[in-house]
C-alpha positions in Angstrom: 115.0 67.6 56.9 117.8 65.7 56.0 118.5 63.4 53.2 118.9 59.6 53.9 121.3 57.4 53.4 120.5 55.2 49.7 123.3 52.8 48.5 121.8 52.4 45.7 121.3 55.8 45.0 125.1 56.7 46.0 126.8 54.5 43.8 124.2 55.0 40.5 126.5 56.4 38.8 128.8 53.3 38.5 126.4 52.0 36.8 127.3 51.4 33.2 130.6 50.5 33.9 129.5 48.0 36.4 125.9 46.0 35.6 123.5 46.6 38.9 124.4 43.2 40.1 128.3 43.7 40.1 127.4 46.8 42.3 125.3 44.6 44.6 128.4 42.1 44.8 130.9 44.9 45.8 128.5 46.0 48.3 129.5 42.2 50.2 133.1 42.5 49.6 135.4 42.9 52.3 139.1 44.5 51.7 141.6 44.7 54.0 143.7 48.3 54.4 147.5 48.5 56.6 148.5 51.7 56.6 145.8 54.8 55.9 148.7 57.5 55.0 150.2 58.6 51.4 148.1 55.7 49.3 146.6 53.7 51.8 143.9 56.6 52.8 143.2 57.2 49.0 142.6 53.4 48.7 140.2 53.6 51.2 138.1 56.8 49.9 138.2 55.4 46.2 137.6 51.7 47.4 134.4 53.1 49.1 133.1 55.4 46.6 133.5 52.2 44.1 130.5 50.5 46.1 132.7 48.3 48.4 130.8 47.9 51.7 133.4 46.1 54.1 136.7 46.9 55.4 139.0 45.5 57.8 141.9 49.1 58.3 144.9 49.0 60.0 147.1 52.2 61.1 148.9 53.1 64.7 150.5 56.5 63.5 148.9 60.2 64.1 148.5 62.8 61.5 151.6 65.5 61.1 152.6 68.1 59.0 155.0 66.4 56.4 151.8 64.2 55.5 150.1 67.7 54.1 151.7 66.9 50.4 149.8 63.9 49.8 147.9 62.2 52.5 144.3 62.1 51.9 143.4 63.2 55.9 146.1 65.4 56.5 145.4 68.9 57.3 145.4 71.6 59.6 142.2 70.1 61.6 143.2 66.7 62.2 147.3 67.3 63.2 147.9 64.6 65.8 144.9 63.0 65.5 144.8 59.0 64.9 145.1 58.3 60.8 142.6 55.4 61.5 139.7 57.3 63.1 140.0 60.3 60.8 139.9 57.9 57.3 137.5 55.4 58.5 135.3 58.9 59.2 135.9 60.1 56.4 134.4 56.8 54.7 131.8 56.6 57.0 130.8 60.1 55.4 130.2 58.9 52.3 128.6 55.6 53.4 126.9 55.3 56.8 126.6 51.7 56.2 130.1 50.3 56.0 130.9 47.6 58.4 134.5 48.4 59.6 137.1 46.7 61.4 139.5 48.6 62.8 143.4 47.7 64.2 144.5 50.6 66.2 148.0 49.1 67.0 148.4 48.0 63.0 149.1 44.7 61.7 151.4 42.6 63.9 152.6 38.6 64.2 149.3 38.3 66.7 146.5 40.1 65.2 147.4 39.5 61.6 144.7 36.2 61.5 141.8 38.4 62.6 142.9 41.6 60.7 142.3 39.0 57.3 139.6 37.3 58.1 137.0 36.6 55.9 138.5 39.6 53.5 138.4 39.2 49.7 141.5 40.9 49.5 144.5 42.8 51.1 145.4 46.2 49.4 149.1 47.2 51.1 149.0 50.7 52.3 151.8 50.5 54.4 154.7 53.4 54.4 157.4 52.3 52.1 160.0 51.3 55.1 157.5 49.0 57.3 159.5 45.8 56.2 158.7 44.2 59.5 154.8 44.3 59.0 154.9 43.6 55.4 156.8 40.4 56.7 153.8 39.4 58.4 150.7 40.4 56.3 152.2 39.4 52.9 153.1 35.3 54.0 149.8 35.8 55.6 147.7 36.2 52.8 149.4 33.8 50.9 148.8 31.1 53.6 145.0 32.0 53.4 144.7 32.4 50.1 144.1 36.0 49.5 144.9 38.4 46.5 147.0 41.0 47.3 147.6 44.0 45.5 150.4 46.9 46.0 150.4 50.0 43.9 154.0 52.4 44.7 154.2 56.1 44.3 157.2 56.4 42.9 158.0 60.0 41.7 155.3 60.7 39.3 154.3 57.0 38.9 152.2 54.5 39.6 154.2 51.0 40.2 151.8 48.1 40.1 152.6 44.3 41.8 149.9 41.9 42.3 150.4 38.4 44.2 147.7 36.3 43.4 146.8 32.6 45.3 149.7 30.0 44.0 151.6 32.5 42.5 154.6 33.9 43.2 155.2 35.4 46.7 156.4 38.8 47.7 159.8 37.0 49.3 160.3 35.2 46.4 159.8 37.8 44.4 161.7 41.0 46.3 164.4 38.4 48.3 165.0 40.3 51.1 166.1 37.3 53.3 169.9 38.0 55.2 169.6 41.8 54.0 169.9 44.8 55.5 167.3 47.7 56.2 168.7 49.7 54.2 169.4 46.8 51.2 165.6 45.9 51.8 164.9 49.6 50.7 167.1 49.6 47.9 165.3 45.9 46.4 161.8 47.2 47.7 162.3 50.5 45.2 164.0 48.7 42.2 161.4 45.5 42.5 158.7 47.5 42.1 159.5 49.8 39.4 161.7 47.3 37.4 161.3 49.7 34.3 163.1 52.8 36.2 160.3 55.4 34.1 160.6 58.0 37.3 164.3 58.2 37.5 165.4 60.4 34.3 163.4 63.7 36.2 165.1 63.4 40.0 165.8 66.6 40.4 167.6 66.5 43.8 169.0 63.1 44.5 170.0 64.2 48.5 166.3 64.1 49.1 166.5 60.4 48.9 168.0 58.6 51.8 167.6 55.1 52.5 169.4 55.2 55.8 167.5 57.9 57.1 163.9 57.0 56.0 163.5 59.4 53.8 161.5 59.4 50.5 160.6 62.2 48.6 156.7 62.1 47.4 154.3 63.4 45.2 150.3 63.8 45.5 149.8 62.8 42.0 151.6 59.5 42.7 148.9 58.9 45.6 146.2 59.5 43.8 147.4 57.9 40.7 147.6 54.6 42.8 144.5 54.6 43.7 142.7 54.5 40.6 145.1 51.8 39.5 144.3 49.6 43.0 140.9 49.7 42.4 140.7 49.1 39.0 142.9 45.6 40.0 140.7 45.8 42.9 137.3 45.6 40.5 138.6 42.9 38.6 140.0 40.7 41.5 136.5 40.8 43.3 134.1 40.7 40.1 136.4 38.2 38.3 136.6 40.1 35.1 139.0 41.1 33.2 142.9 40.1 32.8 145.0 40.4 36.5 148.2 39.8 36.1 150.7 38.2 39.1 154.3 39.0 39.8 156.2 38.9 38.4 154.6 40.5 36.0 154.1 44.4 36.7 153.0 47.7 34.8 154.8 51.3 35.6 152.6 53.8 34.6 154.5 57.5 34.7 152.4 60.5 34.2 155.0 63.0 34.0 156.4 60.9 30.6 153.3 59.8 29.9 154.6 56.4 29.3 153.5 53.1 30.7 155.5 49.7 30.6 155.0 46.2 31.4 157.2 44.3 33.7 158.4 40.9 33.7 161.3 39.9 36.1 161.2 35.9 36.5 162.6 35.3 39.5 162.0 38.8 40.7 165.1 40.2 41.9 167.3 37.5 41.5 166.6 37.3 38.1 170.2 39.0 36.3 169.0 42.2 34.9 167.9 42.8 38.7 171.0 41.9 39.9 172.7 44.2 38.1 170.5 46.9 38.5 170.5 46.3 42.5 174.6 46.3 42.0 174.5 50.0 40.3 171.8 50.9 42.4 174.5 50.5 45.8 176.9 51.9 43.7 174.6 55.3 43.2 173.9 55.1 47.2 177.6 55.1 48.1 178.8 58.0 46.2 175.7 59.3 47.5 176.9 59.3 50.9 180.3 59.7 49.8 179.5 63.4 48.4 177.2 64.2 51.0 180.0 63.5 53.4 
């Protein structure tokens, strides 16, 4: 005969860290996921194992093979299937009673109201390029007052950024307005990781290319953002502990085994920011120059 379903039996073993009734609130918490790939599927498996018993997801692309180095539902039996209906599965596995909403065509200008509402909080899962959709969600949230948190995997890293209600936003802090794609890339990666902890062990700098979309990745990054997420994540919904807003950030590096706080008033226009923005299209032209 098979086992049922007890939430309270599931998550017991939170217990401890959380008090019974902390579980009980997380259990009526609703975050909101874009993007179920690299970190955003991770968020989403820790996020429910942590107790939390609402989601609203978001994701239009389809497993493939490049996703096998770090993507929590990538493998051999789900290539080509929808990332959204394998993860929110996969969550549904571990807690038959989660109330998901689900966005099959991802987070856009006119569904970006009912992807938020009623959440407690966004968590940004997006792929590191999808500038256009973080235009949308980010302004969104601020607007309606929700926390949003985004962790990068950055080499070996962990990159955290939260923008809290009245704070600072994510265009004021990473200033993308008049730039490029590709200048939005090179201020997305330098705003995040202010501290620079990952760059000393690039082994191969042609694997990056900004122009092409092309990031190289680690799974302990992934899975190192997820533990960071939801530990913000916790303390956002629970109101405990110390959160922190941009433009204040923390870098955490495993392979140093270093972490640093961040603070960058102004973000990127702040001058340190400026100049490292300045070397940093500096690096990418005689980038392209050698590889030419």
């Amino acid at each position: 005969m098979a086992e049922r379903f007890s939430y309270q039996e599931a998550f017991s073993r939170n217990l401890g860290w959380l008090a019974a009734h902390e579980q009980e609130i997380l259990r009526h918490k609703r975050v909101a996921i874009a993007g179920l790939g690299g970190v955003g599927g991770v968020h989403l498996v820790t996020l429910t194992r942590l107790g939390v018993g609402q989601f609203a997801l978001a994701d239009f692309d389809t497993f493939a093979i490049q996703n096998f180095n770090r993507q929590a539902g990538a493998m051999m039996s789900t290539l080509g299937q929808p990332k959204l209906d394998v993860m929110a599965q996969q969550a549904l596995d571990i807690n038959p009673e989660l109330a998901l909403r689900t966005f099959g065509d991802g987070v856009r200008a006119h569904n970006v109201e009912r992807f938020l509402e009623g959440c407690d909080l966004y968590v940004d899962g997006l792929d590191f390029f999808a500038f256009e959709a973080r235009s949308v969600v980010f302004p969104a949230c601020a607007r309606l007052g929700i926390p949003a948190i985004t962790v990068a995997p950055i080499g070996m890293s962990a990159a955290l950024l939260n923008f809290l209600p009245g704070g600072m936003t994510f265009e004021d802090y990473f200033d993308f307005d008049g730039c490029s794609e590709e200048e939005q890339a090179l201020r997305f990666a330098l705003g995040l990781a202010p501290a620079g902890l990952h760059r000393r062990y690039l082994v191969d700098p042609t694997a990056l290319d900004l122009a092409a979309h092309r990031t190289p990745s680690t799974p302990m990054a992934c899975q190192l953002c997820a533990g960071v997420a939801a530990t913000e994540a916790l303390k956002i919904l629970l109101g405990r502990g110390p959160v922190r807003g941009a433009p204040h950030g923390v870098q955490f590096d495993a392979y140093s085994g270093r972490a640093v706080r961040t603070w960058r008033p102004g973000g990127n226009r702040h001058p340190l920011q400026r100049l490292t923005i300045a070397l940093g299209r500096r690096q990418l032209a005689a980038m392209k120059g050698a590889a030419s």
